[in-house]
C-alpha atoms as an extended CHARMM CRD file, in Angstrom:
* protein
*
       112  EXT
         1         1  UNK       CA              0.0000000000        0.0000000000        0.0000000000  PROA      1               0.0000000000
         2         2  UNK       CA              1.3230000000        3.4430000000       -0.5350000000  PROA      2               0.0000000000
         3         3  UNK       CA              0.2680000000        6.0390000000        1.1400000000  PROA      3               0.0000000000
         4         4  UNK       CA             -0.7820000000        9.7840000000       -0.0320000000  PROA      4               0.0000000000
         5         5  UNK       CA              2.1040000000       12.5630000000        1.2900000000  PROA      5               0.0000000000
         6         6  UNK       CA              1.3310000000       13.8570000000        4.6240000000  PROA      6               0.0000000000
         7         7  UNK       CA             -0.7740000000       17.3570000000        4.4990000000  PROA      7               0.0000000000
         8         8  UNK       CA              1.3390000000       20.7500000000        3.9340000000  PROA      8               0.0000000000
         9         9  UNK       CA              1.8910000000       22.0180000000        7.4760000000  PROA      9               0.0000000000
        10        10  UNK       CA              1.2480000000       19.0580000000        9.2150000000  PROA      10              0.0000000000
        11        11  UNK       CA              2.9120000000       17.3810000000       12.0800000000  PROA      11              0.0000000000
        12        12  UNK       CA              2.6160000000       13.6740000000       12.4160000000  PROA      12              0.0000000000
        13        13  UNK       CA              3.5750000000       11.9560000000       15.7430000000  PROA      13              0.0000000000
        14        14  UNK       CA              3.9250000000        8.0090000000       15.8210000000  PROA      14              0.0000000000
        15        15  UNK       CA              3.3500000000        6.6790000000       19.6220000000  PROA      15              0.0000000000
        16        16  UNK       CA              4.2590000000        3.1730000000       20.7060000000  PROA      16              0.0000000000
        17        17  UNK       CA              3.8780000000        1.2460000000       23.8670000000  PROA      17              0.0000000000
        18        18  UNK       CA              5.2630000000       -2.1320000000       24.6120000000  PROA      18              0.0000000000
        19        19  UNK       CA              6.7680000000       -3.9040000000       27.3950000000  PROA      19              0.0000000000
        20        20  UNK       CA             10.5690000000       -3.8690000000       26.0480000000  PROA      20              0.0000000000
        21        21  UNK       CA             12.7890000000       -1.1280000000       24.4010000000  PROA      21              0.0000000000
        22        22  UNK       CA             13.5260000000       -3.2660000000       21.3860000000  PROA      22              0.0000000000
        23        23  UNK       CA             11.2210000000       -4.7420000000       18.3430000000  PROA      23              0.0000000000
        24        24  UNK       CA              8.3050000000       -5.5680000000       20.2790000000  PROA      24              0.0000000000
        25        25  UNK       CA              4.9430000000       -5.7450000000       19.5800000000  PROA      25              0.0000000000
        26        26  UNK       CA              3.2140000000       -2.2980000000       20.6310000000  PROA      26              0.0000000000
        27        27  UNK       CA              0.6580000000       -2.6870000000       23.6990000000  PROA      27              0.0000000000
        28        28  UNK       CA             -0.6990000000        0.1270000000       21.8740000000  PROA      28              0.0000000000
        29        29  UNK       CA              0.1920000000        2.6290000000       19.3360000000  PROA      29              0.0000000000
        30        30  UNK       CA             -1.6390000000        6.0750000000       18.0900000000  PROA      30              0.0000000000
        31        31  UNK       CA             -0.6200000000        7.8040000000       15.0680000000  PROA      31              0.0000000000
        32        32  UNK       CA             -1.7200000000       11.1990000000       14.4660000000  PROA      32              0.0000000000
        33        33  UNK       CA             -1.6750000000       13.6150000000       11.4740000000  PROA      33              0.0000000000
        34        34  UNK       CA             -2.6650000000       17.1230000000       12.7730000000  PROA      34              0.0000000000
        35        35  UNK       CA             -2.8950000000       20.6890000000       11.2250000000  PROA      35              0.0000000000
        36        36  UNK       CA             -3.3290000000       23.4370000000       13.8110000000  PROA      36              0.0000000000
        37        37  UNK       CA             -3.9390000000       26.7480000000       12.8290000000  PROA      37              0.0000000000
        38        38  UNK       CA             -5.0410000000       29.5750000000       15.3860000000  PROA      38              0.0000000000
        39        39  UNK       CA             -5.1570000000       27.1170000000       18.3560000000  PROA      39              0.0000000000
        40        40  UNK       CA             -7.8620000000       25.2690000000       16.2550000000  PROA      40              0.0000000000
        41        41  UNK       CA             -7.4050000000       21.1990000000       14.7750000000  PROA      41              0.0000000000
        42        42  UNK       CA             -8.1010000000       22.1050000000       11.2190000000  PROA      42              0.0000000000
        43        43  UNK       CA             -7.0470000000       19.2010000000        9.8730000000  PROA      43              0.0000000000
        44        44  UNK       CA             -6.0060000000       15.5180000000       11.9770000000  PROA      44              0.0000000000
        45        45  UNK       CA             -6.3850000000       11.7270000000       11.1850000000  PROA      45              0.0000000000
        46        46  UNK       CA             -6.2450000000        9.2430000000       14.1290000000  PROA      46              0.0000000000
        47        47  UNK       CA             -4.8480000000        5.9630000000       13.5370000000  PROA      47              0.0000000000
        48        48  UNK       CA             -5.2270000000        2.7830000000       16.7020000000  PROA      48              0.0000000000
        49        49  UNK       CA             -2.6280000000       -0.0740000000       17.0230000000  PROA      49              0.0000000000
        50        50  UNK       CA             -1.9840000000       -3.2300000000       18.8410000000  PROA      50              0.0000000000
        51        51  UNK       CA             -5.3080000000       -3.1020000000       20.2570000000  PROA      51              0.0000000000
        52        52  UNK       CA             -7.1450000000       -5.2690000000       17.9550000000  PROA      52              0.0000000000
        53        53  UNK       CA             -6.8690000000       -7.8390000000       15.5070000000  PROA      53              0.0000000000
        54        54  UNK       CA             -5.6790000000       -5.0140000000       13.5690000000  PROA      54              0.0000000000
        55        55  UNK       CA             -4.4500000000       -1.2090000000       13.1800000000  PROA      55              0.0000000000
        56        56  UNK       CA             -7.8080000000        1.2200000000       12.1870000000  PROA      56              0.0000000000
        57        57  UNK       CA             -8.4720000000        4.8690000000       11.8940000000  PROA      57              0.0000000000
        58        58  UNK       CA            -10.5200000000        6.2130000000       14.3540000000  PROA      58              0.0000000000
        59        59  UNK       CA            -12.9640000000        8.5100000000       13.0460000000  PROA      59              0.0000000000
        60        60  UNK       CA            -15.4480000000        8.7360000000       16.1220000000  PROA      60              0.0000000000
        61        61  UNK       CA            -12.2090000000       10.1820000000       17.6360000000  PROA      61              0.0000000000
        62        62  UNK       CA            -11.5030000000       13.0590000000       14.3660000000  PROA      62              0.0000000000
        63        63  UNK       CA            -15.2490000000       14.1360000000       14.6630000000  PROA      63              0.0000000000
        64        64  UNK       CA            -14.3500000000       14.9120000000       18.1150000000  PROA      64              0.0000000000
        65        65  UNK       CA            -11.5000000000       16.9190000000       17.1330000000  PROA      65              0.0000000000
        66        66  UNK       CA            -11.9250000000       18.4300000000       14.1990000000  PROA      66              0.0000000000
        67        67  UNK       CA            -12.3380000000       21.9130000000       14.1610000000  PROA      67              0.0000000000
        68        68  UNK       CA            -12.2760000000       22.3980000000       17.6720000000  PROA      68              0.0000000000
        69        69  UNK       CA             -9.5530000000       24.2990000000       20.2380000000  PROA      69              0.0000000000
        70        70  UNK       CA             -6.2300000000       21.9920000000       20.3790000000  PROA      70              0.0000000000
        71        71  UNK       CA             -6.0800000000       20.9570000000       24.4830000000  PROA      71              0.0000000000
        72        72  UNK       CA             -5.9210000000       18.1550000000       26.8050000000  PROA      72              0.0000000000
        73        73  UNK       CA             -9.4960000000       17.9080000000       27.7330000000  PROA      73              0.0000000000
        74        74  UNK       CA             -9.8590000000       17.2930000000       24.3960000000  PROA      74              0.0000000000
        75        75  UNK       CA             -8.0990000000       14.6880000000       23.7420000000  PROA      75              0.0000000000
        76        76  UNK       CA             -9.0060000000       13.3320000000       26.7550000000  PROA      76              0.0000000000
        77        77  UNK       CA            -12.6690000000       13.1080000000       24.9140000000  PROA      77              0.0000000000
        78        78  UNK       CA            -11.1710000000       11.9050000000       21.6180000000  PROA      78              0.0000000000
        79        79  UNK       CA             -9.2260000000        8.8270000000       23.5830000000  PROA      79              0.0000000000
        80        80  UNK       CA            -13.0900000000        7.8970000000       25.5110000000  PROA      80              0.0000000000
        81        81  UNK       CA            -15.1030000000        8.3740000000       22.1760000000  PROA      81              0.0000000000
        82        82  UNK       CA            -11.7340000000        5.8260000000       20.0500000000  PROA      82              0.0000000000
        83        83  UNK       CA            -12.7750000000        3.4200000000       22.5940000000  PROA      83              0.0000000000
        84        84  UNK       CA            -16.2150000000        3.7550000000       23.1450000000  PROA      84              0.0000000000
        85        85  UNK       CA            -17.8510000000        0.1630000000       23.1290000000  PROA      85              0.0000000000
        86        86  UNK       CA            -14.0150000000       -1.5180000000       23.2340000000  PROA      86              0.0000000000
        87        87  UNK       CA            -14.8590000000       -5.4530000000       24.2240000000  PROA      87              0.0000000000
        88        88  UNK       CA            -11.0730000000       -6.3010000000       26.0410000000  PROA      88              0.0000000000
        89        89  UNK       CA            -10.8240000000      -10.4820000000       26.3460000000  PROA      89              0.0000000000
        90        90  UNK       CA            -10.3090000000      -12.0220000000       29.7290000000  PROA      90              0.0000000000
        91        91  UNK       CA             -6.5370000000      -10.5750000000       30.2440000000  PROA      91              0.0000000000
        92        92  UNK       CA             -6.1780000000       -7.3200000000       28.1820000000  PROA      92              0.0000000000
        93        93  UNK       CA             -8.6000000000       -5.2590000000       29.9910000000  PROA      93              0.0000000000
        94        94  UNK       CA             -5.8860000000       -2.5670000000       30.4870000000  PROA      94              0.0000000000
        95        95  UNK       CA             -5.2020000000       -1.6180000000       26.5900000000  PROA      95              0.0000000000
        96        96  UNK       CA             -8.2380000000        0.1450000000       26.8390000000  PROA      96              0.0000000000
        97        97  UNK       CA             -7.2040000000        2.6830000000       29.2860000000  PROA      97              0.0000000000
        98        98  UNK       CA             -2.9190000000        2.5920000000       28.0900000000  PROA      98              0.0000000000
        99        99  UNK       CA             -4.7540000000        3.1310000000       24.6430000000  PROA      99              0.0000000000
       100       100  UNK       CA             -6.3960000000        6.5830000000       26.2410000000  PROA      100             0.0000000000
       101       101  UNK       CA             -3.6730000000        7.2800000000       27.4320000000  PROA      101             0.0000000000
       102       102  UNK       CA             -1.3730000000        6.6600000000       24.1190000000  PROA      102             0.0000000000
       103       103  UNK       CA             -3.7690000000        8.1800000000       21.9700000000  PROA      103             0.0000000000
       104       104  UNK       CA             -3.7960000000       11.9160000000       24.3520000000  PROA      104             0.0000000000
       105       105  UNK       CA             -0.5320000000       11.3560000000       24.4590000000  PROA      105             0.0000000000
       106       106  UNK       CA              0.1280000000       10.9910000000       20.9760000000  PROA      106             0.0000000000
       107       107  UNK       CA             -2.4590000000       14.1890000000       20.0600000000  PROA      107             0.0000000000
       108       108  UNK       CA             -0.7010000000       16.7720000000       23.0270000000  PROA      108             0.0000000000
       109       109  UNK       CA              2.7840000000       15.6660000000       21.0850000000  PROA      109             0.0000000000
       110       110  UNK       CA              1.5030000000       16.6530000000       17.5230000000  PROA      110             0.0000000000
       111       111  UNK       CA             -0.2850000000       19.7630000000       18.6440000000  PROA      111             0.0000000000
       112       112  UNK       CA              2.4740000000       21.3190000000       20.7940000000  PROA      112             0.0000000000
């Protein structure tokens, strides 16, 4: 797959937790694409790893954002609407919150 060149004046911010420093699988990862112009997320794609069978864009999370004033509470918001209805299996139950936590992470990095 190739992908399209990132947006003029954006800043994209890859996030990855895992247990080890080196070539392990994330716990969870965010990956963020963000325009900010004014204070205000004109532009920003929101992208969930290694908490499912496989990476997706979240775009619950982008409707939360978009077009709204770049801060924590926000992304705070984003994180809880990404994961909104997340089913964890019998052991994992704590990728839901790291991945809250990656993802406002991840969007207070490309914003700043």
């Amino acid at each position: 797959m190739t992908l399209p060149a990132p947006k003029a004046g954006s800043k994209q911010v890859y996030l990855k937790l895992r247990d080890r420093a080196s070539y392990e699988f994330a716990l969870s990862s965010a990956a963020i694409v963000a325009v900010v112009n004014g204070g205000k997320l004109d532009y920003v794609r929101v992208a969930l790893g290694g908490v499912g069978t496989k990476p997706w864009r979240s775009l619950e999370a982008e409707r939360v954002l978009h077009g709204k004033t770049a801060e924590e509470r926000l992304f705070r918001q984003a994180a809880e609407a990404a994961l909104h209805g997340a089913q964890p299996q019998s052991q994992n139950a704590f990728k839901i919150t790291l991945a809250k936590r990656c993802i406002t992470h991840a969007l207070t990095l490309a914003t700043a």
